[in-house]
N, CA, C and O of each residue as an XYZ file, in Angstrom:
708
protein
N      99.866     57.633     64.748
C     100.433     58.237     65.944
C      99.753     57.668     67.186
O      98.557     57.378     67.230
N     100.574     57.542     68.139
C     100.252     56.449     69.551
C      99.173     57.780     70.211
O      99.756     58.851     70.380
N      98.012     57.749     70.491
C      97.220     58.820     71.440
C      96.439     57.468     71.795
O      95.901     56.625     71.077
N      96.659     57.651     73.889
C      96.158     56.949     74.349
C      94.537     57.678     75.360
O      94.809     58.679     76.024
N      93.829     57.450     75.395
C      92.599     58.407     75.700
C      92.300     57.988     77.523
O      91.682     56.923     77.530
N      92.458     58.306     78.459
C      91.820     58.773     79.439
C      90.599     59.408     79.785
O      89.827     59.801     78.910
N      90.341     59.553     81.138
C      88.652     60.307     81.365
C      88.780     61.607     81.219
O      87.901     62.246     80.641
N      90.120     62.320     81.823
C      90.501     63.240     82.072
C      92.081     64.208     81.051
O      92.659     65.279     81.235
N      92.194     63.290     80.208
C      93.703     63.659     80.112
C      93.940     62.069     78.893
O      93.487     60.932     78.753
N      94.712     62.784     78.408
C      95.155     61.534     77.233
C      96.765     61.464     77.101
O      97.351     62.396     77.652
N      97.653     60.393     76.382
C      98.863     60.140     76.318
C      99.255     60.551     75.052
O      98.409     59.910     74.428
N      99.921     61.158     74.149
C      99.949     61.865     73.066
C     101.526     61.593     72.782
O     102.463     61.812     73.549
N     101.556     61.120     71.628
C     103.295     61.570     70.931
C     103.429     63.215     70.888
O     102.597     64.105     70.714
N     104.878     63.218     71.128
C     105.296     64.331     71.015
C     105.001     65.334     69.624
O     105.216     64.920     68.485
N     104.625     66.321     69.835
C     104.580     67.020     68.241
C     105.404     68.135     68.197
O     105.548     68.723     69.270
N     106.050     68.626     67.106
C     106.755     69.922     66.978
C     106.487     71.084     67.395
O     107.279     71.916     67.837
N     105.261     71.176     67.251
C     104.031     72.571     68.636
C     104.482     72.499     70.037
O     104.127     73.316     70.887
N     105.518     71.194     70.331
C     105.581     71.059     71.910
C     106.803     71.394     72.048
O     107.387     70.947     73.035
N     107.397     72.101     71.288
C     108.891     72.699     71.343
C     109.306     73.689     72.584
O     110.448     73.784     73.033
N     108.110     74.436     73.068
C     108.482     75.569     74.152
C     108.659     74.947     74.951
O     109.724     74.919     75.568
N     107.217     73.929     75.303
C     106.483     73.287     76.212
C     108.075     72.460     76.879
O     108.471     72.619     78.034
N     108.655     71.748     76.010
C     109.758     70.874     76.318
C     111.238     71.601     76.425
O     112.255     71.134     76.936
N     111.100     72.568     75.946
C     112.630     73.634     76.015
C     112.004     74.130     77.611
O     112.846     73.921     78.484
N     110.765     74.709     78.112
C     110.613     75.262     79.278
C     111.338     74.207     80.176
O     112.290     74.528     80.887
N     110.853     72.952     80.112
C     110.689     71.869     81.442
C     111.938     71.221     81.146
O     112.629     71.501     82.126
N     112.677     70.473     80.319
C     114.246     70.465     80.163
C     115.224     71.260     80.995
O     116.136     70.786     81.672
N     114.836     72.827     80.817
C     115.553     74.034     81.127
C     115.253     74.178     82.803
O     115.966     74.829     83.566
N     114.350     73.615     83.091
C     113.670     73.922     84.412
C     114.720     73.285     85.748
O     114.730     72.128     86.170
N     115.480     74.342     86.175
C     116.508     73.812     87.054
C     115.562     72.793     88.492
O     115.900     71.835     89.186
N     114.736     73.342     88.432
C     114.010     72.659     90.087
C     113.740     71.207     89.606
O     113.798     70.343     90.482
N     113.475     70.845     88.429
C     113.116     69.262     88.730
C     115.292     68.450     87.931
O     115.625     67.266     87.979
N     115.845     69.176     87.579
C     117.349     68.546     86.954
C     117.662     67.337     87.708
O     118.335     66.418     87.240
N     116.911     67.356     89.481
C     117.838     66.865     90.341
C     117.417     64.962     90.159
O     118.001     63.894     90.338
N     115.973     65.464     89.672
C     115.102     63.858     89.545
C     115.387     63.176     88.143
O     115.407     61.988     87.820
N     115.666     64.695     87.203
C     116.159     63.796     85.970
C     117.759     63.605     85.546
O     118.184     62.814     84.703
N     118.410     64.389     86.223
C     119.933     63.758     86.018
C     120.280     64.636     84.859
O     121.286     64.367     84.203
N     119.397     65.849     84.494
C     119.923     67.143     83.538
C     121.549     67.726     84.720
O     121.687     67.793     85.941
N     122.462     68.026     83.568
C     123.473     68.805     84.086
C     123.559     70.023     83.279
O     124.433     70.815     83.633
N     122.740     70.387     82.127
C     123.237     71.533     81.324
C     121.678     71.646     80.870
O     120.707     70.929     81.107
N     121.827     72.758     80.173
C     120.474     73.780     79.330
C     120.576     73.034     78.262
O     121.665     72.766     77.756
N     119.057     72.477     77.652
C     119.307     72.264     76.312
C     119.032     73.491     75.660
O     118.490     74.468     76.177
N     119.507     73.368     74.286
C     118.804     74.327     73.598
C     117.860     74.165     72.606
O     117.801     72.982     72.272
N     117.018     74.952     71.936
C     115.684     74.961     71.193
C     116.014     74.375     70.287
O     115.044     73.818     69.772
N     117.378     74.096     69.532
C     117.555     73.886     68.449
C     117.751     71.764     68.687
O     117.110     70.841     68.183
N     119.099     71.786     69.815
C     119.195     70.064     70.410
C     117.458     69.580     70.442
O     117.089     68.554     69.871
N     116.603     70.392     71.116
C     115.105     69.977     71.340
C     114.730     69.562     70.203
O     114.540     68.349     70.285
N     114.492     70.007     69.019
C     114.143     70.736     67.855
C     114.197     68.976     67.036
O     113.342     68.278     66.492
N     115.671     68.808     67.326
C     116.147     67.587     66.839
C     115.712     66.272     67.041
O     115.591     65.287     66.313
N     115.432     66.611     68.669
C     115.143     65.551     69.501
C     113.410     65.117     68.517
O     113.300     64.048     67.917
N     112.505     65.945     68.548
C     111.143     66.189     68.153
C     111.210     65.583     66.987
O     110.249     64.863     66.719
N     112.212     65.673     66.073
C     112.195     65.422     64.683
C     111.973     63.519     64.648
O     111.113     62.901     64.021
N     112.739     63.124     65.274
C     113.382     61.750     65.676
C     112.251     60.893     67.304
O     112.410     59.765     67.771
N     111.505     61.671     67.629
C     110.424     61.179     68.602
C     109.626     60.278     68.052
O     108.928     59.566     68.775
N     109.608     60.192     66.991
C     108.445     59.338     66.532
C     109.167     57.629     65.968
O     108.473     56.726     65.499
N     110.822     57.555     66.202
C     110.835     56.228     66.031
C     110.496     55.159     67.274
O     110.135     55.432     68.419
N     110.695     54.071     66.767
C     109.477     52.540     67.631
C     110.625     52.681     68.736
O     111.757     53.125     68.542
N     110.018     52.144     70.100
C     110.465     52.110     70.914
C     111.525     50.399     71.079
O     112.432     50.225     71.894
N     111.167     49.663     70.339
C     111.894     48.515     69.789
C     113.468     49.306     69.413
O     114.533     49.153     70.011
N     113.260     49.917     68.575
C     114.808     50.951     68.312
C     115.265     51.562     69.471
O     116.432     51.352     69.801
N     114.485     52.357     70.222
C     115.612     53.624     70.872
C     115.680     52.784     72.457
O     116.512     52.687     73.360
N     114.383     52.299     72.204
C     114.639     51.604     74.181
C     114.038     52.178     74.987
O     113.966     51.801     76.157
N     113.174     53.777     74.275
C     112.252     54.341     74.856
C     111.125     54.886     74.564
O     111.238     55.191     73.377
N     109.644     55.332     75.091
C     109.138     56.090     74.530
C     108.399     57.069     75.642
O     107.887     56.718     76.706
N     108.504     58.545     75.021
C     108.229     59.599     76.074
C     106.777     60.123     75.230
O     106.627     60.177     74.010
N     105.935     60.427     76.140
C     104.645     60.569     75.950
C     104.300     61.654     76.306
O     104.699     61.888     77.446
N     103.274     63.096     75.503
C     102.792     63.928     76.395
C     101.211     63.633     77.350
O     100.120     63.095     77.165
N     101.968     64.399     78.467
C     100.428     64.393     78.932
C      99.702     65.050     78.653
O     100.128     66.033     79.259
N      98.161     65.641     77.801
C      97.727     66.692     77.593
C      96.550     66.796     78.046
O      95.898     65.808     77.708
N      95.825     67.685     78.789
C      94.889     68.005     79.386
C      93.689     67.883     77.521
O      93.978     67.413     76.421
N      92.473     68.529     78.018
C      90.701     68.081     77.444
C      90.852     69.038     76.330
O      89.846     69.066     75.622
N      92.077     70.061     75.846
C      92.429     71.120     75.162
C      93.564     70.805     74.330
O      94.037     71.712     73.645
N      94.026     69.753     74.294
C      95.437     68.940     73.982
C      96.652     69.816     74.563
O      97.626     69.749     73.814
N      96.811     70.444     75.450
C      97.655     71.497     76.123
C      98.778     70.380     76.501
O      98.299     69.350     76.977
N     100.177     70.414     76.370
C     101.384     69.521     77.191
C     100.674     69.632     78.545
O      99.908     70.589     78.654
N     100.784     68.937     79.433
C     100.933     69.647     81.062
C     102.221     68.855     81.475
O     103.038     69.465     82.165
N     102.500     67.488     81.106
C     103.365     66.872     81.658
C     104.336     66.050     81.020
O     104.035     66.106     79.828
N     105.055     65.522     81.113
C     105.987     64.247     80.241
C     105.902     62.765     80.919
O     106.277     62.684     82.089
N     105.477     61.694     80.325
C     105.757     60.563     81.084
C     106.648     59.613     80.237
O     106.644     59.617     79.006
N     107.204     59.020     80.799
C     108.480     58.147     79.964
C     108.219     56.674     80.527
O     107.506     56.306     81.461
N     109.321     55.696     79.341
C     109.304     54.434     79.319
C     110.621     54.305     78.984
O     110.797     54.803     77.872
N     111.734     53.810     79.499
C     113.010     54.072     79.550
C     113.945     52.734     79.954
O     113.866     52.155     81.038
N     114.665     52.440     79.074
C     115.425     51.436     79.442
C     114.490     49.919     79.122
O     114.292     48.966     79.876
N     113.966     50.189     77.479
C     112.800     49.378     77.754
C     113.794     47.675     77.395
O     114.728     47.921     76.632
N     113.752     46.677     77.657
C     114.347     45.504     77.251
C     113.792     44.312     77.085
O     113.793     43.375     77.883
N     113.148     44.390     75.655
C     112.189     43.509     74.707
C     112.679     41.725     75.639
O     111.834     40.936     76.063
N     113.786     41.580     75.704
C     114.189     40.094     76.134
C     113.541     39.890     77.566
O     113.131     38.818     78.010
N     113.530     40.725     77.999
C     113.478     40.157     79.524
C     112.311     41.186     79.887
O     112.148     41.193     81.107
N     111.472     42.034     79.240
C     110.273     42.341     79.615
C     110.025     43.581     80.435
O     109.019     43.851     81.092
N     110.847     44.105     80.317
C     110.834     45.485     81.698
C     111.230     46.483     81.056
O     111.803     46.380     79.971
N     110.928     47.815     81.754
C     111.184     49.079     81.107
C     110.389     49.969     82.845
O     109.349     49.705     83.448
N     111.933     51.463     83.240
C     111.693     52.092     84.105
C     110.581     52.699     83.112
O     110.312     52.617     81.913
N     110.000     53.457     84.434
C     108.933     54.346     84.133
C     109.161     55.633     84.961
O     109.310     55.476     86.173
N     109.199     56.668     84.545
C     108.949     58.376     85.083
C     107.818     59.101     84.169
O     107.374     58.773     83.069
N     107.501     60.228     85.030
C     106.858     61.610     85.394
C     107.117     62.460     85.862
O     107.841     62.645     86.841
N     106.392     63.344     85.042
C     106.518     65.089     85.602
C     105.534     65.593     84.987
O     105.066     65.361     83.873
N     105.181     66.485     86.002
C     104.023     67.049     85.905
C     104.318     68.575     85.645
O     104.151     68.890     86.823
N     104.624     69.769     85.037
C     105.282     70.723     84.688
C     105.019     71.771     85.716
O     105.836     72.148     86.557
N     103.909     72.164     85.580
C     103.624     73.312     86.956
C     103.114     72.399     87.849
O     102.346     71.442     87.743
N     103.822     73.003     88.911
C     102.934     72.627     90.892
C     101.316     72.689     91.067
O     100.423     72.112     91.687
N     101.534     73.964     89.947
C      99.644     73.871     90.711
C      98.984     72.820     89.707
O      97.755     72.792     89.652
N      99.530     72.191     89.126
C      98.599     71.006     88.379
C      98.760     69.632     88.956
O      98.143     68.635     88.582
N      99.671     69.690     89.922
C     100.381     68.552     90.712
C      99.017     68.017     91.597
O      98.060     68.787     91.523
N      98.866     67.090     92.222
C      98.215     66.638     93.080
C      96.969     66.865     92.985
O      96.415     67.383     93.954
N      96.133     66.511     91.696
C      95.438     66.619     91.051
C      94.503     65.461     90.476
O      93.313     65.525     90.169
N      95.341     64.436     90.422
C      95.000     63.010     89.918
C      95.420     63.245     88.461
O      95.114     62.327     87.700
N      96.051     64.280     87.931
C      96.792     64.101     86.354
C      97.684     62.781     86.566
O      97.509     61.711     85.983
N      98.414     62.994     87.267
C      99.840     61.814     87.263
C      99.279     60.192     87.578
O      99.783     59.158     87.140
N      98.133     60.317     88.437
C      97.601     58.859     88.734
C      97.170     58.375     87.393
O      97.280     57.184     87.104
N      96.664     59.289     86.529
C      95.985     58.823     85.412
C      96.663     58.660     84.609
O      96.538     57.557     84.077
N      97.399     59.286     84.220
C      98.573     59.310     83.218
C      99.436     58.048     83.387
O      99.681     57.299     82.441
N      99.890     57.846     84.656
C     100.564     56.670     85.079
C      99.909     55.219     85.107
O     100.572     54.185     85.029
N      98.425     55.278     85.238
C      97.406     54.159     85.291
C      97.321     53.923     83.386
O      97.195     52.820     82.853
N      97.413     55.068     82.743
C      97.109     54.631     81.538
C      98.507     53.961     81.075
O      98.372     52.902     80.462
N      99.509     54.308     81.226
C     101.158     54.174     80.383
C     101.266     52.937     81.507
O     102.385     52.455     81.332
N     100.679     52.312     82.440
C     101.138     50.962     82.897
C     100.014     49.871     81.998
O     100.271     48.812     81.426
N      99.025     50.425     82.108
C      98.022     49.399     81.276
C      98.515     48.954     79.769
O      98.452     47.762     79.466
N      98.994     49.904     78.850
C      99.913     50.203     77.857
C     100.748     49.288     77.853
O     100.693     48.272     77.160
N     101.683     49.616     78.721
C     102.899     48.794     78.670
C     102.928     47.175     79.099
O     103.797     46.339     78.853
N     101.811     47.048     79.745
C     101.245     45.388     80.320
C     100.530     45.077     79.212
O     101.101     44.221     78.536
N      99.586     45.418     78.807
C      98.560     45.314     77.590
C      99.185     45.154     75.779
O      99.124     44.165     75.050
N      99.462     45.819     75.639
C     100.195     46.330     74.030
C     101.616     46.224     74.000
O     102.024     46.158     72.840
N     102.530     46.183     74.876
C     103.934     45.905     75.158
C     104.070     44.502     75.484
O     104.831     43.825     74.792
N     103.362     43.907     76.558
C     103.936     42.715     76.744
C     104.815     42.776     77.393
O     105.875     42.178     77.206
N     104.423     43.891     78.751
C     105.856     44.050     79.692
C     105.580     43.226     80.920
O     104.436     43.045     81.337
N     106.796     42.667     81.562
C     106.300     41.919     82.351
C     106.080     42.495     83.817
O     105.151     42.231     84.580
N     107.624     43.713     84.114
C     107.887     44.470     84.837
C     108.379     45.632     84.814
O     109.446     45.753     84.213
N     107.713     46.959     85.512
C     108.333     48.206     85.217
C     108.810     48.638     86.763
O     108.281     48.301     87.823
N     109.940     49.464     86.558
C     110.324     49.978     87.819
C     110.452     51.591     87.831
O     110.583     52.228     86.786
N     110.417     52.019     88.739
C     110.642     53.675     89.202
C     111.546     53.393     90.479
O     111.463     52.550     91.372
N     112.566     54.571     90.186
C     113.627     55.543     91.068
C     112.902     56.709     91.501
O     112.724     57.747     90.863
N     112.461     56.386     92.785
C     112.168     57.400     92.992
C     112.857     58.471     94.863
O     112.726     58.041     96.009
N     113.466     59.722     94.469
C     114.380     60.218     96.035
C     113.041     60.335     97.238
O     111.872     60.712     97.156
N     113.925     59.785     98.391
C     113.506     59.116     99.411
C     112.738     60.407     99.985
O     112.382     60.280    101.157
N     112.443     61.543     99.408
C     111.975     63.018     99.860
C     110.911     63.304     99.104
O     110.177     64.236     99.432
N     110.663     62.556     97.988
C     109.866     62.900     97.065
C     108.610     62.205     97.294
O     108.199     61.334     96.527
N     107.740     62.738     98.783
C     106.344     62.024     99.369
C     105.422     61.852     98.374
O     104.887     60.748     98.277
N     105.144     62.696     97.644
C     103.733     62.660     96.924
C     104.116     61.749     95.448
O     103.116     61.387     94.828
N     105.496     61.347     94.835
C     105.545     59.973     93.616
C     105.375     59.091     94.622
O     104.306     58.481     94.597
N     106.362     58.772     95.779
C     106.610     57.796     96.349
C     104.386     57.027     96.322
O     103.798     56.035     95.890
N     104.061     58.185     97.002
C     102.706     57.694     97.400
C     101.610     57.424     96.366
O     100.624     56.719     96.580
N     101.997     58.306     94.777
C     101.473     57.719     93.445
C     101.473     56.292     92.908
O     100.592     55.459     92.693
N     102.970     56.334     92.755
C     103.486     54.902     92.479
C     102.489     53.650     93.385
O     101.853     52.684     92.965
N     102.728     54.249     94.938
C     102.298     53.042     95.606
C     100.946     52.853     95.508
O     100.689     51.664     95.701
N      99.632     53.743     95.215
C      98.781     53.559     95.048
C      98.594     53.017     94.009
O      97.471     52.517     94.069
N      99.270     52.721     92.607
C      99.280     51.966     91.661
C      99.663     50.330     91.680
O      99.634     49.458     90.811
N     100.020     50.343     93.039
C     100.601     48.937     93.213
C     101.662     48.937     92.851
O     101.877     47.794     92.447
N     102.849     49.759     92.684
C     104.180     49.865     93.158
C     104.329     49.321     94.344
O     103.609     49.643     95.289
N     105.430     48.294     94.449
C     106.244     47.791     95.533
C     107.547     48.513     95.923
O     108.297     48.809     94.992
N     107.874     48.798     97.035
C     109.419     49.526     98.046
C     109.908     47.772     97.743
O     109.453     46.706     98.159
N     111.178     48.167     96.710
C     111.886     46.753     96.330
C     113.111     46.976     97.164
O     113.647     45.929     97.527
N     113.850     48.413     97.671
C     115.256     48.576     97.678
C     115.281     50.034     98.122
O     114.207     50.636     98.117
N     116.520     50.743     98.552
C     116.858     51.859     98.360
C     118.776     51.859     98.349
O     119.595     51.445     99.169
N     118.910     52.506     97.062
C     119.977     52.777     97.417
C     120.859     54.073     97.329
O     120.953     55.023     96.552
N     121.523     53.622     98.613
C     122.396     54.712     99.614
C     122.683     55.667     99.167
O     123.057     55.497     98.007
N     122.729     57.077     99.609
C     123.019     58.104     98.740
C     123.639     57.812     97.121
O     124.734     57.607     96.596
N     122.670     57.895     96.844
C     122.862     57.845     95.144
C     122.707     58.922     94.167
O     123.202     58.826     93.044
N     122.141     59.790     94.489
C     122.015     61.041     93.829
C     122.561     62.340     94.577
O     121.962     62.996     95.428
N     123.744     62.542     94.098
C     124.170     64.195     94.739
C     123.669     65.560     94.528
O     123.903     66.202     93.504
N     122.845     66.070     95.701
C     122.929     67.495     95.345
C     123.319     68.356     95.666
O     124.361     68.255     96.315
N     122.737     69.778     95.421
C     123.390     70.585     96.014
C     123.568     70.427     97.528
O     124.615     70.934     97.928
N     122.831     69.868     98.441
C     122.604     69.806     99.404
C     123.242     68.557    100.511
O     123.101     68.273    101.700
N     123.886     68.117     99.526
C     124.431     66.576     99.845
C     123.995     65.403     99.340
O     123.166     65.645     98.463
N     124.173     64.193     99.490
C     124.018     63.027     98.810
C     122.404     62.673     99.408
O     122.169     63.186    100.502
N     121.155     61.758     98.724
C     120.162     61.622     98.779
C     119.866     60.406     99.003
O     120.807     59.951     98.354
N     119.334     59.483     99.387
C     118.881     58.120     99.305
C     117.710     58.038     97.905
O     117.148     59.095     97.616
N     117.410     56.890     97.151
C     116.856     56.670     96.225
C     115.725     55.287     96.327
O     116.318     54.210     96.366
N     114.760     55.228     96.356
C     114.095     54.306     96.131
C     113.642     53.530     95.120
O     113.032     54.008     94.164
N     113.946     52.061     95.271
C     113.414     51.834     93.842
C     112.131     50.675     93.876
O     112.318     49.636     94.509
N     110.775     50.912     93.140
C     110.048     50.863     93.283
C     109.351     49.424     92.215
O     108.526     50.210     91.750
N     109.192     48.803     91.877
C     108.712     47.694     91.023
C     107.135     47.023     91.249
O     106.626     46.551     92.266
N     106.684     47.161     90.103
C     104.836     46.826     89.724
C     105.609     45.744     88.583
O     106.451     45.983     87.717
N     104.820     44.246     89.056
C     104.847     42.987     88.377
C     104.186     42.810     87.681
O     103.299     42.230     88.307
N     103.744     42.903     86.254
C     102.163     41.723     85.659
C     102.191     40.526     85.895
O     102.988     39.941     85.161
N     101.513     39.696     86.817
C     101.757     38.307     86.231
C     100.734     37.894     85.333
O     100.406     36.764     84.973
N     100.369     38.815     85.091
C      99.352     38.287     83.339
C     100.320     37.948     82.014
O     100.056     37.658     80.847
N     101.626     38.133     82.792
C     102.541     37.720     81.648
C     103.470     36.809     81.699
O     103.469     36.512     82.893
N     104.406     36.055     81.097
C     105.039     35.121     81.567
C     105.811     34.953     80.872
O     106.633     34.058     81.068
């Protein structure tokens, strides 16, 4: 099983114990808008999902990681998405589950470890993040990681509130080629 170790916090495959943990934050209408949820999953779709988490990311094209605090507790989800073995790239997201764990340095770390990962042991050449043009504190994660502002495009995400602008964000290895 992939457990990647941090100072603070480690990268963990999903386990069947993380069933609430992932039915809570799925279900969680306040972040739907960043992940493109339109419906409730349920415990049981989750259930399924958990069963099937553990194939290679060579197969599905992705791999979602927990974040777990010094107690192995979930706190967060980080993903590798859209990964494409030919040409070397795979987006990258986060979430951090509760606010008050936010702005913390969980996500810098979490994100510093799953880029080293994916440059290191993947053989990626380039990862990118979408991230909405409102969302100050990824925008300013990402960039402290050496995320580059590649683009934004034009209202791309609708919400309740009206259409959003989107940023999209790209970190290069050239340790790879």
């Amino acid at each position: 099983m992939l457990n990647i170790k941090g100072e603070h916090i480690s990268l963990r495959a999903l386990e069947p114990t993380d069933l609430d943990f992932l039915y809570q934050l799925e279900n969680d209408t306040s972040i739907w808008e960043i992940s493109g949820t339109l419906k409730p999953y349920s415990k049981k779709v989750l259930r399924l999902y958990l069963e099937n988490a553990h194939r290679d990311i060579y197969e599905v094209k992705q791999l979602r990681l927990c974040i777990s605090d010094h107690t192995n507790t979930c706190v967060g989800l980080i993903d590798l998405f859209d990964f494409d073995p030919k040409h070397q790239r795979a987006g990258i997201g986060i979430v951090i589950a509760n606010p008050e764990d936010r702005n913390k340095g969980i996500g810098k770390e979490a994100l510093s470890l799953l880029c080293d990962y994916a440059f290191k042991v993947l053989g990626i050449h380039q990862l990118y993040a979408n991230i909405l043009e409102d969302n100050e504190h990824s925008i300013r994660l990402f960039q402290q990681l050496g995320f580059e502002k590649i683009g934004i495009k034009r209202e791309w995400i609708r919400t309740s509130t009206g259409f959003k602008n989107e940023i999209m964000f790209q970190k290069i290895n050239s340790d790879v080629s």
